[in-house]
VOBA-1610 file (N, C-alpha, C; in pm, whole numbers, padded with zeros to 5 digits, always signed):
BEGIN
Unk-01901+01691+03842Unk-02010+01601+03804Unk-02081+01657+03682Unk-02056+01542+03595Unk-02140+01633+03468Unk-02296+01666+03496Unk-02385+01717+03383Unk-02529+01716+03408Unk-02609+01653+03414Unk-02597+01551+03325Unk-02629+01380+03296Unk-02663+01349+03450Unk-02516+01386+03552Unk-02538+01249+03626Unk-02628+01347+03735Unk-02622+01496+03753Unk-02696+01543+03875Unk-02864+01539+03818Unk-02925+01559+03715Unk-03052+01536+03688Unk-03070+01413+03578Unk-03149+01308+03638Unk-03238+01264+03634Unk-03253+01224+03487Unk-03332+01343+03446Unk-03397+01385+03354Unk-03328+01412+03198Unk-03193+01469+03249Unk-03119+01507+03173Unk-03051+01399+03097Unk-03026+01309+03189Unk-02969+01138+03161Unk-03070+01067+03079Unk-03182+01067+03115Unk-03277+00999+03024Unk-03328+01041+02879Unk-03290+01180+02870Unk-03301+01273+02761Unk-03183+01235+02668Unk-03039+01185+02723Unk-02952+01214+02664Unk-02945+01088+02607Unk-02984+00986+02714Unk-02976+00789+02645Unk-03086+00789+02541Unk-03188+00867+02560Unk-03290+00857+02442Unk-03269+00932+02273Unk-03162+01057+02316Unk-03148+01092+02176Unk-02961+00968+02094Unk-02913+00914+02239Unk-02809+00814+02147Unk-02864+00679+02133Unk-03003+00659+02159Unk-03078+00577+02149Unk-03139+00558+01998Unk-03219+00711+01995Unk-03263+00706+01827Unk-03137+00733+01726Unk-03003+00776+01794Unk-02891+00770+01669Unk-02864+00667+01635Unk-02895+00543+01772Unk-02819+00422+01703Unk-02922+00333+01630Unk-03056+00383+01670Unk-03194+00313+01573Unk-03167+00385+01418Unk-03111+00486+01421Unk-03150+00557+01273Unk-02987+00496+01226Unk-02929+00466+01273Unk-02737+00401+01181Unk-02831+00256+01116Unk-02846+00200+01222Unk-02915+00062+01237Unk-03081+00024+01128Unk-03146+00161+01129Unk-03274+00158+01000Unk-03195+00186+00899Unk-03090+00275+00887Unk-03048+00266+00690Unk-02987+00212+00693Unk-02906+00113+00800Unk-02840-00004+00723Unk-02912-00113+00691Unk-03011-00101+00778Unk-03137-00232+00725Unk-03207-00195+00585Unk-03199-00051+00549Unk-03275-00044+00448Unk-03215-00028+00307Unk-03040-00005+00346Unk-02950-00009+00271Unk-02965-00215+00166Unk-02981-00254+00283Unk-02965-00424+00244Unk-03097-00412+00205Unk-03155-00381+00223Unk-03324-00409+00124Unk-03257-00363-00017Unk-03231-00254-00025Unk-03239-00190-00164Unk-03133-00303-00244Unk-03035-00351-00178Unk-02926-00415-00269Unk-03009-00578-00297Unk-03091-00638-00165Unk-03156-00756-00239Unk-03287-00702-00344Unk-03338-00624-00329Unk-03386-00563-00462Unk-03365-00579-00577Unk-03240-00500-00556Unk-03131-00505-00728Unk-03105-00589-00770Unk-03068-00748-00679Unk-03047-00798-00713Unk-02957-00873-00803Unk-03017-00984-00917Unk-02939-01005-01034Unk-03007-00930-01184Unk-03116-00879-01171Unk-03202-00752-01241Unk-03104-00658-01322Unk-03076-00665-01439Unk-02969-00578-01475Unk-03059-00458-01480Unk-03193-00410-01497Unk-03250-00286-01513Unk-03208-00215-01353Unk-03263-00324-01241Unk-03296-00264-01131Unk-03109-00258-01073Unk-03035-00294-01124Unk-02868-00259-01129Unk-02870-00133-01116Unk-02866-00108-01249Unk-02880+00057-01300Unk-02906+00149-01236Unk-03072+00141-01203Unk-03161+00218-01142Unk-03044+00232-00981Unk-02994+00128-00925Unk-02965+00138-00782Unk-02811+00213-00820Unk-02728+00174-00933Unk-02581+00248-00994Unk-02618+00397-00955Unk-02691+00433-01057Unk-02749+00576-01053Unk-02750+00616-00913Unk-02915+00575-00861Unk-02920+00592-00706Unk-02786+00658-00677Unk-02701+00525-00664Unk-02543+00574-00539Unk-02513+00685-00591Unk-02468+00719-00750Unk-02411+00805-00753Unk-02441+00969-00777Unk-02604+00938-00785Unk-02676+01090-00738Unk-02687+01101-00641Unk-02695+01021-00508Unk-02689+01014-00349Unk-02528+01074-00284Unk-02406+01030-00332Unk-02291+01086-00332Unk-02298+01206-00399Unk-02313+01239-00537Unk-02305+01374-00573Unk-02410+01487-00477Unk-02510+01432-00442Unk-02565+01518-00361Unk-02566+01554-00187Unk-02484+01433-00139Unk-02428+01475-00020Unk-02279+01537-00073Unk-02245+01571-00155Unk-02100+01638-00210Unk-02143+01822-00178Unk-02306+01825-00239Unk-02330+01929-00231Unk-02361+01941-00140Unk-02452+01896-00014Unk-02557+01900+00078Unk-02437+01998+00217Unk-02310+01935+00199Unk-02253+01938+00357Unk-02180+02134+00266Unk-02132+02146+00205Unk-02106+02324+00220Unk-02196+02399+00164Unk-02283+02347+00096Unk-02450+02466+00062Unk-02546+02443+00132Unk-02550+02353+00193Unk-02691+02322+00269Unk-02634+02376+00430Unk-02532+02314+00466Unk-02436+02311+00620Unk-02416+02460+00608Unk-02300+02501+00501Unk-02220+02632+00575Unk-02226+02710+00453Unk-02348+02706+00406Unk-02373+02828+00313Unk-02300+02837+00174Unk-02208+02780+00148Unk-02094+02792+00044Unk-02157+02734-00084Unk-02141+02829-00197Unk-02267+02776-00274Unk-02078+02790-00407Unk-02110+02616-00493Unk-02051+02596-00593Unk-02110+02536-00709Unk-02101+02557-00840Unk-02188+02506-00945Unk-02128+02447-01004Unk-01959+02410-00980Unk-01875+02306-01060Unk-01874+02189-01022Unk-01993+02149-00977Unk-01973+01983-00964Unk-01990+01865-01073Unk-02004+01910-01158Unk-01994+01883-01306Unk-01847+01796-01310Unk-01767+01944-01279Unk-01621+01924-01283Unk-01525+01801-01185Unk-01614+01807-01050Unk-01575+01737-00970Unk-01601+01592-00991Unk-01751+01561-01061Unk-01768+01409-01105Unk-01676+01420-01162Unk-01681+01491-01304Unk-01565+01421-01381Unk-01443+01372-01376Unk-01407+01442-01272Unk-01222+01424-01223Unk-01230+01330-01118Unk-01340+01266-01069Unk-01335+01109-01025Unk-01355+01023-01113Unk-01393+01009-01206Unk-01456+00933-01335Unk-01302+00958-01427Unk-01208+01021-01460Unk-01124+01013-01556Unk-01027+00989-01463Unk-01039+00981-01324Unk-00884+00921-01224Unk-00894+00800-01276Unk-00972+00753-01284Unk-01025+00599-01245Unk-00996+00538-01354Unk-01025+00642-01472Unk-01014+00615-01647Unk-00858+00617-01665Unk-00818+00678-01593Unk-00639+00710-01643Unk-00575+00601-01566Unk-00584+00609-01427Unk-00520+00491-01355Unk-00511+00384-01454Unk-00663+00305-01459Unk-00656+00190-01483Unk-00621+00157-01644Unk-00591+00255-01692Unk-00568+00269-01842Unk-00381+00281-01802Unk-00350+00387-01788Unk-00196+00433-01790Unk-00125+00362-01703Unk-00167+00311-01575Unk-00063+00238-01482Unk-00126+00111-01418Unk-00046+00089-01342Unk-00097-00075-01314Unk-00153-00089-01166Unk-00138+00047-01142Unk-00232+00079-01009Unk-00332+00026-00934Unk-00357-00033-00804Unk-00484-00066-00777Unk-00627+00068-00821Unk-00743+00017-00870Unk-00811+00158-00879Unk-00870+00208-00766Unk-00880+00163-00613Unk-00852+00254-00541Unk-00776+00381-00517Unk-00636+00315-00537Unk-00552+00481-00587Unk-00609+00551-00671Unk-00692+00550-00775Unk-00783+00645-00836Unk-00856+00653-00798Unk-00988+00644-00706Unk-01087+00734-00615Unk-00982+00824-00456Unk-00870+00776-00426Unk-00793+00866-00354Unk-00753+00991-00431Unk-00677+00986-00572Unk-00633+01065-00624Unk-00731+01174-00670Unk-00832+01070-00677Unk-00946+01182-00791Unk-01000+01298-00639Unk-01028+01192-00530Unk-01097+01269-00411Unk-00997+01434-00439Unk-00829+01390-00394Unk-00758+01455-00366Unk-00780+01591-00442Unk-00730+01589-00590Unk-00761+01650-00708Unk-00854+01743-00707Unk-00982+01701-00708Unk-01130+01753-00700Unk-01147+01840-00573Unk-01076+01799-00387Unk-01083+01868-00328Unk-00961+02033-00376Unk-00849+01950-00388Unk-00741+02075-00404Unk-00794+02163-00495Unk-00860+02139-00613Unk-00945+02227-00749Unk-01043+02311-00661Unk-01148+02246-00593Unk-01244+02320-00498Unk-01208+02418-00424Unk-01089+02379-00367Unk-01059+02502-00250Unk-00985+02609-00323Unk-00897+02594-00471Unk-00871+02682-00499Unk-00950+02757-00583Unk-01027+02722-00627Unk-01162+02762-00691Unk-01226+02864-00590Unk-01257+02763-00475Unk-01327+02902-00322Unk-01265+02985-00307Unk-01103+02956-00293Unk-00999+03064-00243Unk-01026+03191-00401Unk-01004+03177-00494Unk-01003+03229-00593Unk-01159+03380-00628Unk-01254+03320-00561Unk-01411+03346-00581Unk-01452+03378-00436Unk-01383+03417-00347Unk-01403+03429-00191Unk-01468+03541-00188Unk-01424+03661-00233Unk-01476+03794-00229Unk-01648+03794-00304Unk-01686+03716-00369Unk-01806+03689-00456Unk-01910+03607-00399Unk-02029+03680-00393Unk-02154+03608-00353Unk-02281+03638-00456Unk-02389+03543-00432Unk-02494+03550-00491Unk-02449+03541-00648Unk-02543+03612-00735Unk-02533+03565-00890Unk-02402+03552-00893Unk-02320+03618-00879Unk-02124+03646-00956Unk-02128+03516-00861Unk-02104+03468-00767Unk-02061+03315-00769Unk-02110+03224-00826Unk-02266+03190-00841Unk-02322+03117-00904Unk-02242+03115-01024Unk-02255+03235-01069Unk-02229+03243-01243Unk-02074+03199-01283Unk-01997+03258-01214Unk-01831+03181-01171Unk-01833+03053-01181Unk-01878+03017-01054Unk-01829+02879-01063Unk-01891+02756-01193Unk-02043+02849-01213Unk-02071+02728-01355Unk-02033+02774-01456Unk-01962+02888-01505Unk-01833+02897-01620Unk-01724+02798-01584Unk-01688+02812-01494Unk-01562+02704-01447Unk-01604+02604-01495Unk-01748+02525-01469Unk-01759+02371-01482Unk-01807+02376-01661Unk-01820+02494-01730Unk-01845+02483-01875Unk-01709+02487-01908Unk-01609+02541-01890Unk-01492+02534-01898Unk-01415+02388-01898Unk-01434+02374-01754Unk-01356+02231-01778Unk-01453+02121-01864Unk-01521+02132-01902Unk-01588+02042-01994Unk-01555+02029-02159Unk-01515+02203-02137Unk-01448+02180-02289Unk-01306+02135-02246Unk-01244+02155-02156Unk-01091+02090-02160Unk-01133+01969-02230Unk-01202+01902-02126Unk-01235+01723-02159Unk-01261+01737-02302Unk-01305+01821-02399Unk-01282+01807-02528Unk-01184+01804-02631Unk-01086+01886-02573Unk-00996+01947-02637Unk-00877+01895-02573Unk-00836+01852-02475Unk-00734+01765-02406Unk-00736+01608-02462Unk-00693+01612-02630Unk-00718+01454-02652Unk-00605+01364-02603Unk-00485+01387-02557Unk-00360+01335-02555Unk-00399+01260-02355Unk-00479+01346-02314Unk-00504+01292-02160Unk-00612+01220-02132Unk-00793+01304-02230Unk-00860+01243-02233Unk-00927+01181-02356Unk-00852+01155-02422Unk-00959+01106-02589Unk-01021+01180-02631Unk-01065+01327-02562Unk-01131+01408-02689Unk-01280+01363-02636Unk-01330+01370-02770Unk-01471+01274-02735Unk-01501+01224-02764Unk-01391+01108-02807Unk-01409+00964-02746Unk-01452+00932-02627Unk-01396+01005-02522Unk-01323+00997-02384Unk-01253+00849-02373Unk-01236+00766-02285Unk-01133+00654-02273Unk-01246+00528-02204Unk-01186+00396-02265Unk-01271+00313-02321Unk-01150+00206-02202Unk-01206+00062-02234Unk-01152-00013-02204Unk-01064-00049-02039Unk-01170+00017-01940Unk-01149+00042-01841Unk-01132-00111-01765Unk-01016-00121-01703Unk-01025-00275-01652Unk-01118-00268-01497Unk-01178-00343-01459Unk-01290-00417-01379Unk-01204-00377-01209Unk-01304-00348-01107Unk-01216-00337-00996Unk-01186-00517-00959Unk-01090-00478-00874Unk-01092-00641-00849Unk-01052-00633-00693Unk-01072-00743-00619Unk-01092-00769-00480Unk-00987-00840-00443Unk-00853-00893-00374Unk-00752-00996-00350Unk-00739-01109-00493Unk-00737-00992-00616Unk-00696-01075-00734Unk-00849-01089-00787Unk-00956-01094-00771Unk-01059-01176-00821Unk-01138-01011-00831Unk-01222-01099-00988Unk-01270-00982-01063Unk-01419-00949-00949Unk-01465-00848-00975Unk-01596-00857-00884Unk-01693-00835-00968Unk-01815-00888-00967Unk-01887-00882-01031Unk-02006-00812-01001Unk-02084-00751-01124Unk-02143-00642-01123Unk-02248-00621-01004Unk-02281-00717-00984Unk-02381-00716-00861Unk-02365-00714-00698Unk-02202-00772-00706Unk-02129-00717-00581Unk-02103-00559-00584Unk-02053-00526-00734Unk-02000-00415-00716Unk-02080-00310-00665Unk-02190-00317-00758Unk-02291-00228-00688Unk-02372-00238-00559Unk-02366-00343-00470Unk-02338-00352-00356Unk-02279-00280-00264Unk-02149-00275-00330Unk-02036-00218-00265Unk-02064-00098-00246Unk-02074-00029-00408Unk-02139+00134-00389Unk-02222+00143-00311Unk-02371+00073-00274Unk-02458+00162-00193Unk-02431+00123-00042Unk-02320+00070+00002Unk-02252+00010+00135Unk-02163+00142+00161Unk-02109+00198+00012Unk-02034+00297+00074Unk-02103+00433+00040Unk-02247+00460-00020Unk-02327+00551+00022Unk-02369+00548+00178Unk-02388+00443+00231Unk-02442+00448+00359Unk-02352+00491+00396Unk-02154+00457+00412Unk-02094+00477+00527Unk-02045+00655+00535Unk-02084+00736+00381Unk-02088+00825+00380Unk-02194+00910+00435Unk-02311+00867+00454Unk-02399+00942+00471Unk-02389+00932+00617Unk-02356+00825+00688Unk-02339+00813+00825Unk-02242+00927+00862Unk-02128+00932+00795Unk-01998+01023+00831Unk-02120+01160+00827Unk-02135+01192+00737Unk-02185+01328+00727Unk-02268+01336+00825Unk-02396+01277+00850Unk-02469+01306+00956Unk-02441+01362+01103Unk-02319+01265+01125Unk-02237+01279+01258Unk-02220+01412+01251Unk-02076+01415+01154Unk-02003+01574+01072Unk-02130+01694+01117Unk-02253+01696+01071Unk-02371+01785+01106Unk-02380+01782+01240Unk-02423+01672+01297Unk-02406+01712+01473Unk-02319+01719+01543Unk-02223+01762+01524Unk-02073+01758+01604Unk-02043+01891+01591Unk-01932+01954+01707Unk-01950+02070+01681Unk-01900+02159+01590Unk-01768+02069+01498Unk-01770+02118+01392Unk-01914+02130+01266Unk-02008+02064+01274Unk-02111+02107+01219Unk-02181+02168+01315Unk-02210+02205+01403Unk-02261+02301+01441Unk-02175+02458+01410Unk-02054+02470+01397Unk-01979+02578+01362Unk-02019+02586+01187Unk-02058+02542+01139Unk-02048+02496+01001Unk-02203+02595+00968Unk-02267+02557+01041Unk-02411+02609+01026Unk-02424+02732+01095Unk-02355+02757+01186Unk-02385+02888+01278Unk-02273+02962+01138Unk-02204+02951+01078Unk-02134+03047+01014Unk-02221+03038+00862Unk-02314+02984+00830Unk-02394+02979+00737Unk-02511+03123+00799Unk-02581+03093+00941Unk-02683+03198+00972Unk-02622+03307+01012Unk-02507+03294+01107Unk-02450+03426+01172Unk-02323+03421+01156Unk-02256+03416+01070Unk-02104+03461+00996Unk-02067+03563+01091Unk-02145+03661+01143Unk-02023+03733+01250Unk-02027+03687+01327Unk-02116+03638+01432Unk-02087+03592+01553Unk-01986+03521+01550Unk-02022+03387+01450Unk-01870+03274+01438Unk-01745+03339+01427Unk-01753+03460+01391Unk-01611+03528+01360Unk-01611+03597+01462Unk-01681+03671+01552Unk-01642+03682+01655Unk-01601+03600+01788Unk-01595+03478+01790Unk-01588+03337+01895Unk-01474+03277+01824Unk-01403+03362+01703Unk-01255+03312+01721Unk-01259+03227+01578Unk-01344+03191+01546Unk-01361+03101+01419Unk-01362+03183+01273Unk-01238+03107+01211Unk-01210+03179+01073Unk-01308+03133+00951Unk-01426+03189+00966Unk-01563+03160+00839Unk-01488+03102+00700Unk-01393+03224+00664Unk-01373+03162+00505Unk-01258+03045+00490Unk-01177+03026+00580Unk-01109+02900+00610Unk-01239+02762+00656Unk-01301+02768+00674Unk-01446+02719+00769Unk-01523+02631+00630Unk-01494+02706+00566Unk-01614+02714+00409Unk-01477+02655+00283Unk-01414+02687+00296Unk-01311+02590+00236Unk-01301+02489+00245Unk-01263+02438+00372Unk-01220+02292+00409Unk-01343+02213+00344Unk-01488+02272+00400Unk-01569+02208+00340Unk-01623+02221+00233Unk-01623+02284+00151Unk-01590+02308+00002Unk-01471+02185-00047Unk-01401+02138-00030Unk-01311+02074-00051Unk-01359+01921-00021Unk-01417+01858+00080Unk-01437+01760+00153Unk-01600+01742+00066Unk-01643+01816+00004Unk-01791+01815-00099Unk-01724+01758-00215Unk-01646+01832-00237Unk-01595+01815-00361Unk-01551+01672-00397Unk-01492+01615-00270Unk-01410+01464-00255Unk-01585+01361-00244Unk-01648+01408-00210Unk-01764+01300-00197Unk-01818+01293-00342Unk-01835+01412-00380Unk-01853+01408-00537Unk-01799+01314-00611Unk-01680+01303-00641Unk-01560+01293-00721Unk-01561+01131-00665Unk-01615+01128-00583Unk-01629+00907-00544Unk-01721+00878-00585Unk-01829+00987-00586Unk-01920+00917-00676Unk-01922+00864-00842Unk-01850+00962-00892Unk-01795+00974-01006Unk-01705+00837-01031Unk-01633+00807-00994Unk-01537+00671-00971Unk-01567+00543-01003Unk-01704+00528-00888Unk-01783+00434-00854Unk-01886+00409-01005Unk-01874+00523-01050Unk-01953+00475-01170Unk-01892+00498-01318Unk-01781+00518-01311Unk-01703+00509-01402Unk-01655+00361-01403Unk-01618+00356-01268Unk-01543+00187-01287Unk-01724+00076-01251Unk-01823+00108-01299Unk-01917+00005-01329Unk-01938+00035-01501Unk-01968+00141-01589Unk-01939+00167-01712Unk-01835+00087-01752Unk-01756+00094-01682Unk-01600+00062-01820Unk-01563+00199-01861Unk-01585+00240-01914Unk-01611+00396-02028Unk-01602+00512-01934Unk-01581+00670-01994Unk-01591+00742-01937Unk-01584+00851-02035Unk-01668+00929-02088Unk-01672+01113-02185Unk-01688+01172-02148Unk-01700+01253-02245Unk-01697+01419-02203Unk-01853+01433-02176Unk-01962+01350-02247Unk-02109+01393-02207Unk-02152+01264-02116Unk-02062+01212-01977Unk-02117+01128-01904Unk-02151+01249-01817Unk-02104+01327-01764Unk-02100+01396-01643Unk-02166+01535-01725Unk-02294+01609-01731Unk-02257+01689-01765Unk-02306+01868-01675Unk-02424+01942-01748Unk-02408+02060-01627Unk-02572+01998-01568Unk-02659+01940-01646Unk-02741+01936-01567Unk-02719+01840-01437Unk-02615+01787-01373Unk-02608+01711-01278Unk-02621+01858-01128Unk-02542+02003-01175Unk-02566+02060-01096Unk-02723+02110-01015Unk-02781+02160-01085Unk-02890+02127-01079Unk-02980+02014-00968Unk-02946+01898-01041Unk-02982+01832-00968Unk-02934+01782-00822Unk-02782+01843-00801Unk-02734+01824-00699Unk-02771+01933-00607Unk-02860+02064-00661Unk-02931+02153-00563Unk-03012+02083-00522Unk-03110+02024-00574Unk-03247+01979-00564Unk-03255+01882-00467Unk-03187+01781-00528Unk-03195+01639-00441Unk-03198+01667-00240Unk-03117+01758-00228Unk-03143+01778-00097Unk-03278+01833-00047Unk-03300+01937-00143Unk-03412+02003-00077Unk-03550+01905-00106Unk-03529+01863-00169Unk-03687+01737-00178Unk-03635+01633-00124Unk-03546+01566-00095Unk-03513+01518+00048Unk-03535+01594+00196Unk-03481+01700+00171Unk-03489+01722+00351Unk-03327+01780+00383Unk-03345+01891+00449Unk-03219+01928+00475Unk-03184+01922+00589Unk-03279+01918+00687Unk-03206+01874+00857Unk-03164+01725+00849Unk-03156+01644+00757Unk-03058+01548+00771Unk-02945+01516+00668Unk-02885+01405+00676Unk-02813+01391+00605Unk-02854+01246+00495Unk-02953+01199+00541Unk-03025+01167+00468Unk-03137+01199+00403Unk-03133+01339+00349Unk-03227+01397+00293Unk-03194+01360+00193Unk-03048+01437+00125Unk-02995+01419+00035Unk-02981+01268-00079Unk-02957+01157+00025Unk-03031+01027-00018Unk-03126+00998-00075Unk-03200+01031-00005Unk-03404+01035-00039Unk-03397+01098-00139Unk-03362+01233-00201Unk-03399+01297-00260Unk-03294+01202-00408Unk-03204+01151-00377Unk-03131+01110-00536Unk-03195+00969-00566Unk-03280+00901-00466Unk-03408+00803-00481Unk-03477+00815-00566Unk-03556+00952-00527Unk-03682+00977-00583Unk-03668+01027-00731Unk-03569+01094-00767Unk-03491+01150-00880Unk-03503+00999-00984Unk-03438+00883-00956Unk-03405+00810-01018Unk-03516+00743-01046Unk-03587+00667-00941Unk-03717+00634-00965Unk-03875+00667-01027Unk-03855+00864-01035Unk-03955+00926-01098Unk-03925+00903-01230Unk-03792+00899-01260Unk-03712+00960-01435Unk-03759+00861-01477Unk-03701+00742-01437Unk-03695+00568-01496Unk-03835+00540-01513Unk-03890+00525-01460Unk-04017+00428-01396Unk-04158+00522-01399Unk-04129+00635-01430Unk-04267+00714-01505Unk-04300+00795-01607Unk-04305+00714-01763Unk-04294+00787-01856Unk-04311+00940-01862Unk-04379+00992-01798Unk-04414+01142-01764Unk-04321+01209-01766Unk-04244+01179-01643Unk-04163+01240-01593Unk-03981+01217-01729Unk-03968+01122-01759Unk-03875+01044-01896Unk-03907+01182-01981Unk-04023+01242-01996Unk-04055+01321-02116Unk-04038+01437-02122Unk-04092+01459-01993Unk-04091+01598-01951Unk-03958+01658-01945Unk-03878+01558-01876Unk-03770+01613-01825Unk-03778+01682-01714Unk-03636+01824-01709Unk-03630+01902-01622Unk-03781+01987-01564Unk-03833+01996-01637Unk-03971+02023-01640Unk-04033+02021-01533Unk-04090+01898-01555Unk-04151+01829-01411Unk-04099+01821-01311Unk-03945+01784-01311Unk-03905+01817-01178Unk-03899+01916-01122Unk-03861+02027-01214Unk-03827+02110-01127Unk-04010+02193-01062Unk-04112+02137-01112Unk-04238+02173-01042Unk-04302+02107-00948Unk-04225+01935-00953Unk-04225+01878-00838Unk-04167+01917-00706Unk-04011+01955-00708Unk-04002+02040-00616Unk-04007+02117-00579Unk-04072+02200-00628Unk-04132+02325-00594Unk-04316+02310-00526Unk-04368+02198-00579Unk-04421+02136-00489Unk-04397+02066-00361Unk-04321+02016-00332Unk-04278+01973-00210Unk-04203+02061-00117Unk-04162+02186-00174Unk-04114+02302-00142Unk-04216+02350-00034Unk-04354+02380-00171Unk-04461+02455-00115Unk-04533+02374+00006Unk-04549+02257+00000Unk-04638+02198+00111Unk-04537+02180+00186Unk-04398+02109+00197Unk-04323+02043+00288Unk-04174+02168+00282Unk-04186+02303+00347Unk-04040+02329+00343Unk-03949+02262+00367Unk-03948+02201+00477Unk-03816+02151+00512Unk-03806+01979+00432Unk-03844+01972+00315Unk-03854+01835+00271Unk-03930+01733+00311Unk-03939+01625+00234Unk-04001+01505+00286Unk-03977+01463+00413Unk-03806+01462+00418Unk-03761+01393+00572Unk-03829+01504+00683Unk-03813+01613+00655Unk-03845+01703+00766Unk-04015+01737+00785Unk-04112+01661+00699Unk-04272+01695+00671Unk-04230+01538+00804Unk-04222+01481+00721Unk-04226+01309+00844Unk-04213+01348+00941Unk-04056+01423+00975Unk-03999+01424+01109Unk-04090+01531+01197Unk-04146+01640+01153Unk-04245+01671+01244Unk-04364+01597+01260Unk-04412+01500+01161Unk-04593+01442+01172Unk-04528+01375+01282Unk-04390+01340+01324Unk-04331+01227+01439Unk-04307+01259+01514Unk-04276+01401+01560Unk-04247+01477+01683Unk-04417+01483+01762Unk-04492+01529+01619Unk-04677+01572+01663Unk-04711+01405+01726Unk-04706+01318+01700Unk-04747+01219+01758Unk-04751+01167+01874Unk-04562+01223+01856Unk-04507+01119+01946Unk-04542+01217+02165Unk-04566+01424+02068Unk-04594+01475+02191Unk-04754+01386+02239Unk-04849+01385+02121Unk-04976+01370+02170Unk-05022+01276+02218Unk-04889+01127+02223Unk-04917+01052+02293Unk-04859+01042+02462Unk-04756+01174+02457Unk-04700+01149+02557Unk-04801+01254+02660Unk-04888+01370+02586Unk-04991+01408+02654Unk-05116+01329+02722Unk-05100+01231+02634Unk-05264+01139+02660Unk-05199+01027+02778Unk-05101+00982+02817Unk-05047+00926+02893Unk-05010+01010+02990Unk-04951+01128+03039Unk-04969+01208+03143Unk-05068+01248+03206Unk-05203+01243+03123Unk-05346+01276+03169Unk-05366+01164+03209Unk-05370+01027+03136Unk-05417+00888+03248Unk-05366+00847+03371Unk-05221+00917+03368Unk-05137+00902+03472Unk-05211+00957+03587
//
């Protein structure tokens, strides 16, 4: 008999936390469809939501092996790009659906990642940092100097349109589409975090020996997901290559790393929608408040360091406790009337 069924208590504990999982699938998909009737037919507020998806993907790319299992990479530079020039080459060189180019690019970008980790395994702190964002200055000059694959810097132009059972889609579906498949990513990941492969994911982030003592191979552990970051990246990249048309060498460039640290932590890192929130607020501060347009890196980076200082665990995680404090002090004031 499981535990569920001999207490009580335990059962009601357990229907209440798959209770709020299926309220919280069920609030960002409701809030997913807000944001897209938003956007609308608005070509500004397009943009603004384009962006959104694809700083929300680049930053759950980062969120699940630096935030989850410790594995810290600075070539995600590299990884947009090689979703953004699948997509450019497919639909340029073959007659391919461009799905096969967000598969290929995923593929690509993961196999590069893991051999990149495998390569840099022995290296922590600065020497990885510093590694892996030579790598992504590196491949940036390829994209310069590789004119026969990528135009140089030109980069490649004339990208044909995704299309749906023959029929072109249009820009306002498309981007639809993207933040339909930010949600179904962010859903995957969330799960991925509470399952016990994310729980192994995180226990080998705080206690790397223990996990290695309970049988679990850490740097195989940190690969896979190193690899599976890399592929969320690299769709984001895709998704906004094939709304451009276009694709260069200065679409993708190093300050995206950066911002793919950040976005989580001013989101919130106990979820997986932190990372969301945080490529929101990114887009909406830049756009929509000259200040911030001017400042640049500037301001942000003292914004989050403000939200650092008052809210460690992020916005999502400042909420999620004012909601835990409530929700005990009402369940105190109702045990006393009781």
């Amino acid at each position: 008999m499981s535990e569920a069924m001999k207490s009580p208590a335990a059962a009601g504990s357990l229907g209440w936390v798959r209770s709020a999982e299926t309220g919280r699938v069920l609030g960002t998909f409701a809030l997913t469809l807000c944001v897209i009737a938003w956007a609308g037919g608005d070509l500004f507020r397009q943009d603004l939501a384009l962006l959104g998806a694809t700083y929300a993907l680049l930053a759950l790319g980062m969120y699940m092996p630096f935030n989850l299992a410790g594995a810290l990479s600075l070539a995600y530079s590299a990884y947009v790009a090689i979703g953004g020039y699948s997509v450019g080459l497919v639909a340029t060189k073959t007659g391919w659906p461009l799905p096969v180019a967000y598969l290929l690019g995923a593929a690509a970008s993961a196999v590069l990642a893991v051999a990149l980790g495998f390569a840099t395994r022995r290296l922590s702190g600065f020497y990885l940092a510093a590694v892996t964002l030579l790598f992504g200055m590196a491949f940036q000059n390829f994209l310069l100097d590789a004119k026969g694959i990528t135009g140089g810097a030109l980069g490649i132009g004339s990208i044909r349109p995704l299309t749906l059972f023959g029929n072109e889609l249009d820009r306002q579906t498309f981007i639809a589409l993207c933040l339909l498949v930010v949600w179904i990513v962010a859903v995957a990941v969330d799960r991925i975090r509470r399952s016990p492969f994310g729980v192994a994911l995180q226990s080998s982030r705080d206690v790397p020996d223990a996990v290695e003592a309970a049988g679990i191979n850490v740097p195989t552990l940190r690969l896979t997901v190193l690899g599976a970051g890399a592929a969320i990246a690299s769709l984001g990249g895709g998704l906004f290559t094939t709304a451009n048309l276009t694709i260069g060498p200065d679409t993708f460039t190093l300050h995206l790393i950066m911002l793919a640290i950040f976005m989580p932590l001013l989101g919130g890192q106990g979820t997986a929608w932190g990372p969301v929130l945080g490529a929101v607020l990114v887009v909406q501060l830049t756009f929509n408040l000259q200040i911030f347009e001017r400042a640049g890196s500037l301001i942000f980076g003292v914004a989050v360091l403000a939200v650092l200082l008052i809210a460690p665990g992020g916005i999502l995680g400042y909420t999620g406790r004012g909601a835990r404090w409530l929700r005990g002090r009402l369940t105190r004031t109702k045990g006393a009337r009781g």
